[in-house]
Residue frames as a rotation matrix with the C-alpha (Angstrom) as fourth column:
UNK 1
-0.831 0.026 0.555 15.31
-0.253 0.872 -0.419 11.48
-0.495 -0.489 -0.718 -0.55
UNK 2
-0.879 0.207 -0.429 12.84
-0.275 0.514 0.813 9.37
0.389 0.832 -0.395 -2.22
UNK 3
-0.811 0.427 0.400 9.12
-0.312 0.263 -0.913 9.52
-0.495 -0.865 -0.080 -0.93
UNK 4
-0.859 0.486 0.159 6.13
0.496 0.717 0.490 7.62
0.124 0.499 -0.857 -1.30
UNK 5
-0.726 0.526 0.442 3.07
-0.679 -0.648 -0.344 9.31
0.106 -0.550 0.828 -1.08
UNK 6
-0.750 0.592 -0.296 0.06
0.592 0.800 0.101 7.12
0.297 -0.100 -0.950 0.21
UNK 7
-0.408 0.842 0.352 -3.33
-0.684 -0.538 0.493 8.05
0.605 -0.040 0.795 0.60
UNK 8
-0.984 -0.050 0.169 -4.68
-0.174 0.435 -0.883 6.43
-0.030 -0.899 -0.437 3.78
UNK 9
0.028 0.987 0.160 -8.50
-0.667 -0.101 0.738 5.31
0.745 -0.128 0.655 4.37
UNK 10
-0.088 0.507 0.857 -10.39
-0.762 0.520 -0.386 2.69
-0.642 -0.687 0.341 5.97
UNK 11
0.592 0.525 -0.612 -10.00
-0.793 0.243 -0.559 0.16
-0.145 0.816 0.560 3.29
UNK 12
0.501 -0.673 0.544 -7.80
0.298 0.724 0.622 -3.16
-0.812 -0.149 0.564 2.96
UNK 13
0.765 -0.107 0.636 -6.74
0.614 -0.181 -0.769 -1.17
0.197 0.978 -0.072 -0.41
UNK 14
0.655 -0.411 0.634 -5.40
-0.358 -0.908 -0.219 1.47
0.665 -0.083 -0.742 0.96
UNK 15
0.863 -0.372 0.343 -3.44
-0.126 0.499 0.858 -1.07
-0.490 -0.783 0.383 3.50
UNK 16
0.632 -0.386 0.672 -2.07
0.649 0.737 -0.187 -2.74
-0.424 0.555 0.716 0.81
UNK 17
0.798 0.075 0.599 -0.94
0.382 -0.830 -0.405 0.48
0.467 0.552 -0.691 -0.61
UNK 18
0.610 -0.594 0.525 1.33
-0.761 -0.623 0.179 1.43
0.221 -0.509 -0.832 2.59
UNK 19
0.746 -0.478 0.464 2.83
0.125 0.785 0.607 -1.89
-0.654 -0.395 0.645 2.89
UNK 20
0.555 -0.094 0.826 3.78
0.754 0.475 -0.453 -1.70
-0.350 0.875 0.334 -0.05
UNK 21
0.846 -0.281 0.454 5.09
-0.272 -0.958 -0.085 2.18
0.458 -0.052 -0.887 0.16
UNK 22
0.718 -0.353 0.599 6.74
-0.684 -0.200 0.702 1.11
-0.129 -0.914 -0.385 3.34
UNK 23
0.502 -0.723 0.475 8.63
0.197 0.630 0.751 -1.61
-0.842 -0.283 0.458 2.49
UNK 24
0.376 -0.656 0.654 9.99
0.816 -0.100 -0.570 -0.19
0.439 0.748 0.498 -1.14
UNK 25
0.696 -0.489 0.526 11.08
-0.434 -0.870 -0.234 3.13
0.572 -0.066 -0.818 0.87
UNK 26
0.790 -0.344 0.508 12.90
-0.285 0.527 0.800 0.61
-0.543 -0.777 0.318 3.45
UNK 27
0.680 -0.462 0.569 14.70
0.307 0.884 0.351 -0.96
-0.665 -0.064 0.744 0.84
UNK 28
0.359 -0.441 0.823 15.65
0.624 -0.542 -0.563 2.16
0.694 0.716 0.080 -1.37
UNK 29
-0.315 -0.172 -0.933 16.17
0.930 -0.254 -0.267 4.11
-0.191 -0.952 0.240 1.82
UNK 30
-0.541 0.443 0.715 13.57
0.493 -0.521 0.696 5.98
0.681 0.729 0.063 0.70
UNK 31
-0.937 0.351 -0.004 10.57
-0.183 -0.497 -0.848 8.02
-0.299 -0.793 0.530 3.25
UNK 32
-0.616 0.710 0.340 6.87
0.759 0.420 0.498 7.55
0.210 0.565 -0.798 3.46
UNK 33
-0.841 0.521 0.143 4.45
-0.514 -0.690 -0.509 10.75
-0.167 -0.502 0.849 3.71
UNK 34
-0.765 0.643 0.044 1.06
0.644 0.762 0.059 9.73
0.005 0.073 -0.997 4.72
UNK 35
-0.801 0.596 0.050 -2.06
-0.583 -0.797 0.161 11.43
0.136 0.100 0.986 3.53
UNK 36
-0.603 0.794 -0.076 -5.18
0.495 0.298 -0.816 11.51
-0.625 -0.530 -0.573 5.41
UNK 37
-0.915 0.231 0.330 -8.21
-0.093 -0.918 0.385 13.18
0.392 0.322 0.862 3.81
UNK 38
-0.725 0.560 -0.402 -11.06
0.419 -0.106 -0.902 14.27
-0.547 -0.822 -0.157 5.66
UNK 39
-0.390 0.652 0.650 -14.33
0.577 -0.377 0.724 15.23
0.717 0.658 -0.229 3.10
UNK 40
-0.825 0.523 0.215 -16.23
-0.563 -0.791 -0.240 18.43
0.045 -0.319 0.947 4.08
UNK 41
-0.789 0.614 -0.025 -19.19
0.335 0.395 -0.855 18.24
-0.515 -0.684 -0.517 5.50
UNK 42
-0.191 0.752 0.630 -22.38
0.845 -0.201 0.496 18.80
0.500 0.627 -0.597 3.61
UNK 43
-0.681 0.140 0.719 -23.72
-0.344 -0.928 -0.145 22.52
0.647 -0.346 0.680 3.89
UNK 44
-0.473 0.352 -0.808 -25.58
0.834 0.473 -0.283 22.44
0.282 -0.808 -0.517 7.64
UNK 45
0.442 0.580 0.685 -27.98
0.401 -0.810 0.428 25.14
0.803 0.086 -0.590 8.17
UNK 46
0.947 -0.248 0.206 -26.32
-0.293 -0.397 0.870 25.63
-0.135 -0.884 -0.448 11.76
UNK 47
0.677 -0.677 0.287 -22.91
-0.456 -0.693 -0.558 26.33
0.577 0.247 -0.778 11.75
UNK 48
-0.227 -0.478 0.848 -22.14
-0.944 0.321 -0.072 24.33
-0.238 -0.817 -0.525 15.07
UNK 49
0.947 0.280 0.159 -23.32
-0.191 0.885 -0.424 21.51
-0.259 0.371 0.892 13.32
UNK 50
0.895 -0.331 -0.299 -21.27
-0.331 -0.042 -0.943 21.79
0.299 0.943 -0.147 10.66
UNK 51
0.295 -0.925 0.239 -18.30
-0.809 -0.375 -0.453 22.33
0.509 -0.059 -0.859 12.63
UNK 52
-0.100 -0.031 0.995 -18.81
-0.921 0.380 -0.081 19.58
-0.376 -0.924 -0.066 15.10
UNK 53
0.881 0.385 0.274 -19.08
-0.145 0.772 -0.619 17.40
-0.450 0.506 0.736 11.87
UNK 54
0.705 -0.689 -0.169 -16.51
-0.158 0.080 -0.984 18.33
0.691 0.721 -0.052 10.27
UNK 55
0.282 -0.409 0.868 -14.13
-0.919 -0.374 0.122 18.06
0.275 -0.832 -0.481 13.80
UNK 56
0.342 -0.034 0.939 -15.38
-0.221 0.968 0.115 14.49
-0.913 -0.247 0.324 14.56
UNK 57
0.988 -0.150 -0.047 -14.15
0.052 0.592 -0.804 13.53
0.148 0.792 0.592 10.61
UNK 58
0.292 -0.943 0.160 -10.59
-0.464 -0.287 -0.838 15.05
0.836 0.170 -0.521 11.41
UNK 59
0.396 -0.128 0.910 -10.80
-0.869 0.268 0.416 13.36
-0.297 -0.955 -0.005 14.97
UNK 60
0.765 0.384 0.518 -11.43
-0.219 0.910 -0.352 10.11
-0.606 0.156 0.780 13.03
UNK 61
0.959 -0.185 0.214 -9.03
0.221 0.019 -0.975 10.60
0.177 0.982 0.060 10.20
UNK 62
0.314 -0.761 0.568 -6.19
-0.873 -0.466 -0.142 11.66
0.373 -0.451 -0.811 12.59
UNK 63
0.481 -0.044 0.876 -6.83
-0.448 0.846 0.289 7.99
-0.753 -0.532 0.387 14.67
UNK 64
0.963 0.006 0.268 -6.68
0.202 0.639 -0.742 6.22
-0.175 0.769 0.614 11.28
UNK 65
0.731 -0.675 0.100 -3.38
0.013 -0.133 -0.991 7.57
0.682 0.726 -0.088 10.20
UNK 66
0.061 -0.647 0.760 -1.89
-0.993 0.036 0.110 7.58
-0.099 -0.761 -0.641 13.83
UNK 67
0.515 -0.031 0.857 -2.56
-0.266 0.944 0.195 3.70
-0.815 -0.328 0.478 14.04
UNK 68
0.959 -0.229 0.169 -1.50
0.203 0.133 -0.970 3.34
0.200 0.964 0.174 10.15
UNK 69
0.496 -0.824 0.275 1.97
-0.471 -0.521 -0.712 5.19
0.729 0.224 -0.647 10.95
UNK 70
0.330 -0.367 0.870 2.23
-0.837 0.312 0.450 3.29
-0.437 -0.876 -0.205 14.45
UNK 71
0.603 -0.147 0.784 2.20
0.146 0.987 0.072 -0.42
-0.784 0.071 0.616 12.69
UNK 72
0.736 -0.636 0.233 4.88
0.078 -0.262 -0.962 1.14
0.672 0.726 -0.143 9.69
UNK 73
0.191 -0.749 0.634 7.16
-0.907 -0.381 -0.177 2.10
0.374 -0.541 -0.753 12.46
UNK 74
0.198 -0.418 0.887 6.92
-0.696 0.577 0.427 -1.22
-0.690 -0.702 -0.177 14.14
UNK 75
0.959 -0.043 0.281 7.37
0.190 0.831 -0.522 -3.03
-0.211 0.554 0.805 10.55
UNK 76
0.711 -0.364 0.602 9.66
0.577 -0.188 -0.795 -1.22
0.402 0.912 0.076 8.74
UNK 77
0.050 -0.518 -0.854 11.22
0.861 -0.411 0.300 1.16
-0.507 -0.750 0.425 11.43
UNK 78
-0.626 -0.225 0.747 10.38
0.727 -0.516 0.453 3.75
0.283 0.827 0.486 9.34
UNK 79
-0.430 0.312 -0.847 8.91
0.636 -0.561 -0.530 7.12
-0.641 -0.766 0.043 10.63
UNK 80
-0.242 0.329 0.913 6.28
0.822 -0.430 0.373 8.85
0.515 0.841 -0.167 7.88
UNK 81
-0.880 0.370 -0.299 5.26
-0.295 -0.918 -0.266 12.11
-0.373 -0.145 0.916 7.89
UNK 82
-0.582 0.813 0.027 1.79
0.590 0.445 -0.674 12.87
-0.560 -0.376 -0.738 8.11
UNK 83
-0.891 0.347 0.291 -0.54
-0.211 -0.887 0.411 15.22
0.401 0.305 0.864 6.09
UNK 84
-0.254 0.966 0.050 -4.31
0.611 0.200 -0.766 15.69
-0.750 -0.164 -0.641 7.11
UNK 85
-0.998 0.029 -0.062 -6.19
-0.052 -0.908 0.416 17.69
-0.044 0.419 0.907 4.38
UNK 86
-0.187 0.981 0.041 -9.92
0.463 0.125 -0.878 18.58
-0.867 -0.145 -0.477 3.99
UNK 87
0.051 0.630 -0.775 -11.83
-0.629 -0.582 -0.515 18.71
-0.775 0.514 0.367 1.25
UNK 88
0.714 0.564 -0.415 -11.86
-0.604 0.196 -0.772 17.84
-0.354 0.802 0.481 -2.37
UNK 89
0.497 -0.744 0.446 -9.74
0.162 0.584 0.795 14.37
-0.853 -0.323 0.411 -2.12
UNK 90
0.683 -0.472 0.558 -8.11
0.727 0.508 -0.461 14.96
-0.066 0.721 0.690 -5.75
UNK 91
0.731 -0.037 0.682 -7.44
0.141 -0.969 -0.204 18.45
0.668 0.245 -0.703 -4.92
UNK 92
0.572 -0.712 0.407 -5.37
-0.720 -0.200 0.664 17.91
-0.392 -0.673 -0.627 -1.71
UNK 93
0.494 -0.741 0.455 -3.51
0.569 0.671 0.476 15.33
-0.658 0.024 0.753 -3.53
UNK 94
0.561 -0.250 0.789 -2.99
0.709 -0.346 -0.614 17.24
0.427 0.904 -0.017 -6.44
UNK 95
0.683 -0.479 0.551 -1.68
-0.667 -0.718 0.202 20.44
0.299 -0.506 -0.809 -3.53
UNK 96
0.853 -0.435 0.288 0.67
-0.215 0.211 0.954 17.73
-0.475 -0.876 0.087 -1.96
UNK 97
0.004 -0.707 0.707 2.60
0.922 0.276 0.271 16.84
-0.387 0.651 0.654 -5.17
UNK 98
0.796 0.125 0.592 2.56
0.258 -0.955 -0.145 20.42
0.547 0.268 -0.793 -5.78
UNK 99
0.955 -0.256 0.150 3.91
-0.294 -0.741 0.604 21.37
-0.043 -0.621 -0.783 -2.46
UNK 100
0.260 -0.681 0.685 6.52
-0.436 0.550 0.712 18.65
-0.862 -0.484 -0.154 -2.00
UNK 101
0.453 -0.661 -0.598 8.67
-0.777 0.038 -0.629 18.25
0.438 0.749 -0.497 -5.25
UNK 102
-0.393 -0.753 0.527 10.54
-0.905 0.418 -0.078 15.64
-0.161 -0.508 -0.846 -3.19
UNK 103
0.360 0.777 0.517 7.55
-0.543 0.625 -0.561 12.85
-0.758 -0.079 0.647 -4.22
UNK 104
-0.597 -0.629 0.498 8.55
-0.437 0.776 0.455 10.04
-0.673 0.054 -0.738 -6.00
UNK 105
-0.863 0.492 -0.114 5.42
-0.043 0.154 0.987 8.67
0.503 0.857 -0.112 -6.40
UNK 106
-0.065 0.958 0.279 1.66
-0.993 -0.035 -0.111 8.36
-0.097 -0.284 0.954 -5.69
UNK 107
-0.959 -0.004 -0.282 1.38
0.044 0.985 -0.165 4.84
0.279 -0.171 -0.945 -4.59
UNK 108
-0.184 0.965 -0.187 -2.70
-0.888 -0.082 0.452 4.09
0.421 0.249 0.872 -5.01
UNK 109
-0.990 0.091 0.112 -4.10
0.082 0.993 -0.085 0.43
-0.119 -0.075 -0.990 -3.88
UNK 110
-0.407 0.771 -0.490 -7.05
-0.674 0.108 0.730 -0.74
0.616 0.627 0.476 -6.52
UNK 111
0.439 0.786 0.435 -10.08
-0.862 0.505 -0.042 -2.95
-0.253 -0.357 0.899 -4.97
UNK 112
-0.743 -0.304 0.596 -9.52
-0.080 0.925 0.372 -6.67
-0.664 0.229 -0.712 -5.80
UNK 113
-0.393 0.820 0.416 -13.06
0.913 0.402 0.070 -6.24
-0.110 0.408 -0.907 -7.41
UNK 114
0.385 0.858 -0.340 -15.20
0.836 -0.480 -0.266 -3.82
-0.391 -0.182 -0.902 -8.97
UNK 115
0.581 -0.258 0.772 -14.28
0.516 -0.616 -0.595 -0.22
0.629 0.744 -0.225 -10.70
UNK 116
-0.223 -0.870 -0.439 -11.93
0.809 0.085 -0.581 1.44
0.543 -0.485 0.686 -9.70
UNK 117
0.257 0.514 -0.818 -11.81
0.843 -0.534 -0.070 4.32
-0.473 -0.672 -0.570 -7.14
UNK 118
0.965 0.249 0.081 -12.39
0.245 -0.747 -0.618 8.11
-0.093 0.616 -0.782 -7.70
UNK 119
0.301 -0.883 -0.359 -8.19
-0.473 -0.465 0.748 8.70
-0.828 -0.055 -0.558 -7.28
UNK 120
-0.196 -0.768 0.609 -7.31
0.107 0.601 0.792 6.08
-0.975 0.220 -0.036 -9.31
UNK 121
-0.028 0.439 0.898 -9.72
0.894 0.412 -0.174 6.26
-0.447 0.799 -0.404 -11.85
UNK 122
0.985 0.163 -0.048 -8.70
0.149 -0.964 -0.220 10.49
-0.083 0.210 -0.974 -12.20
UNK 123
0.417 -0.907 0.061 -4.93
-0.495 -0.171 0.852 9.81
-0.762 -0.386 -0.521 -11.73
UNK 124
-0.397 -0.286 0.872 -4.81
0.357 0.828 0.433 6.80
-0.846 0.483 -0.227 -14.27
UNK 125
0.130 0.736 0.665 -6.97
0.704 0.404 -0.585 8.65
-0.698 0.544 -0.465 -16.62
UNK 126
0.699 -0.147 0.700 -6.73
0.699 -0.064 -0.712 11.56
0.149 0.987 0.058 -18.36
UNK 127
0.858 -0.457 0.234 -4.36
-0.404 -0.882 -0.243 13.44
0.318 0.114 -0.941 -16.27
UNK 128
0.901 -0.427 0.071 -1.97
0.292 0.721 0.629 10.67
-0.320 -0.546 0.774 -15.95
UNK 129
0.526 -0.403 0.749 0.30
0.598 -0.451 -0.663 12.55
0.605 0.796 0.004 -18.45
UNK 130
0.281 -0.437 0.855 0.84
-0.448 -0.847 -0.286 15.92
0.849 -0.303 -0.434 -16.44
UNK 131
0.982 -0.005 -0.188 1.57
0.181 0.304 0.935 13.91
0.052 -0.953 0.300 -12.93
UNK 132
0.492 -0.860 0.134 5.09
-0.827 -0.510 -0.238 15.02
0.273 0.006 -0.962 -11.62
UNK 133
-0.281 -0.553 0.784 5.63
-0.870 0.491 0.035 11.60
-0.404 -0.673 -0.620 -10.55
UNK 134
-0.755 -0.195 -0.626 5.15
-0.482 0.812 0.329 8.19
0.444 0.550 -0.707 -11.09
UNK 135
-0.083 0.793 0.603 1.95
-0.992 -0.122 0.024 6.70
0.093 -0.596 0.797 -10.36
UNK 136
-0.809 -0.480 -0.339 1.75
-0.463 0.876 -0.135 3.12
0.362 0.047 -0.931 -8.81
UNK 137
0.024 0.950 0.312 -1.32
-0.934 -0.090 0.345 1.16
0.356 -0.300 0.885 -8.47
UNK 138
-0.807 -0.397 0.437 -1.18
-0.564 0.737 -0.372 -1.69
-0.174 -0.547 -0.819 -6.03
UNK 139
-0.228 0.734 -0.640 -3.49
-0.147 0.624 0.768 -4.58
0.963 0.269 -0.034 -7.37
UNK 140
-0.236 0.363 0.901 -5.77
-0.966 -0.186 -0.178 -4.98
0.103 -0.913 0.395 -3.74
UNK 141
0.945 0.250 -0.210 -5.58
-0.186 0.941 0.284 -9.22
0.268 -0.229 0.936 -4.49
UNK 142
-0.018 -0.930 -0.368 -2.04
-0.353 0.351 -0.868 -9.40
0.936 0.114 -0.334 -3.86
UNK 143
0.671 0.274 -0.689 -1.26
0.493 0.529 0.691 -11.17
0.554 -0.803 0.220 -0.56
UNK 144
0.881 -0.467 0.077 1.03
-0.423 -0.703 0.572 -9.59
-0.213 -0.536 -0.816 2.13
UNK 145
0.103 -0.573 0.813 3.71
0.510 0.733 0.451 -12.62
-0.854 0.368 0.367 0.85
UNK 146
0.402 0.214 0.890 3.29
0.913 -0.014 -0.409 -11.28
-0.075 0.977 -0.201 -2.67
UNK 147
0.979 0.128 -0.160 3.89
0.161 -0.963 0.214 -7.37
-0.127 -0.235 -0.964 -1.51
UNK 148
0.677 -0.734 -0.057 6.77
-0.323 -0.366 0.873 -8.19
-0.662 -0.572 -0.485 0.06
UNK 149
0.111 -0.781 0.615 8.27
0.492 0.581 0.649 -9.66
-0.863 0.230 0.449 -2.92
UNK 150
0.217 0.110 0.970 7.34
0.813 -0.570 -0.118 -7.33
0.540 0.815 -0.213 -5.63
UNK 151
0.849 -0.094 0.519 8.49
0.015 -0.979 -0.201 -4.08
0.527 0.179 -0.831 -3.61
């Protein structure tokens, strides 16, 4: 089966990105896996810090990708799988297209403005070559009208 991978934030980029996932897997009858990532926490001299930082990012980063997967299901009727990873955000992408051979592509969504981000601008650059997949970079001016007609 044909999946999309998306990388999830807080951004209107990274929206644009899963519409856009969600409605070309819909129409290829295709799957969407959603990836959360959760950055480590700066070393914290106290341990329970740390941990209680790094807890409340996965707390946060779990919400985000529950509410993200809730409004796909009610668009698209489509049910994604989920990934959370921590740490180094090219690295857990780079482990998920590793793990899962089943990836289509890496579906990205660029700013409307400004340089690009650190995935896009490491995916698009010089290791666009070795990617096992196709990389797709949703332009972040398109309109939701526009989305739906180009995927």
């Amino acid at each position: 089966m044909r999946t999309y991978l998306v990388v999830i934030d807080e951004t209107d980029e990274a929206r644009i990105a899963l519409r856009f996932a969600a409605r070309r897997a819909a129409k290829t009858g295709g799957a969407v896996e959603i990836l959360a990532l959760v950055a480590q926490a700066e070393f914290v001299q106290w341990g329970a810090v740390q941990a209680a930082m790094e807890e409340e990012a996965r707390l946060r980063a779990e919400a985000l990708v529950a509410q993200a997967a809730g409004s796909l299901i009610e668009e698209t009727g489509l049910r994604p799988s989920i990934t959370v990873r921590q740490g180094d955000p090219i690295a857990a992408v780079k482990a998920v297209l590793h793990e899962q051979p089943e990836i289509a592509a890496l579906v990205l969504g660029a700013a409307a403005s400004g340089t690009p981000g650190k995935l896009i601008a490491h995916f698009a650059g010089a290791e666009a070559g070795q990617l096992p997949c196709p990389l797709m970079v949703i332009p972040g001016s398109l309109s939701d009208e526009a989305l739906d007609r180009l995927s």
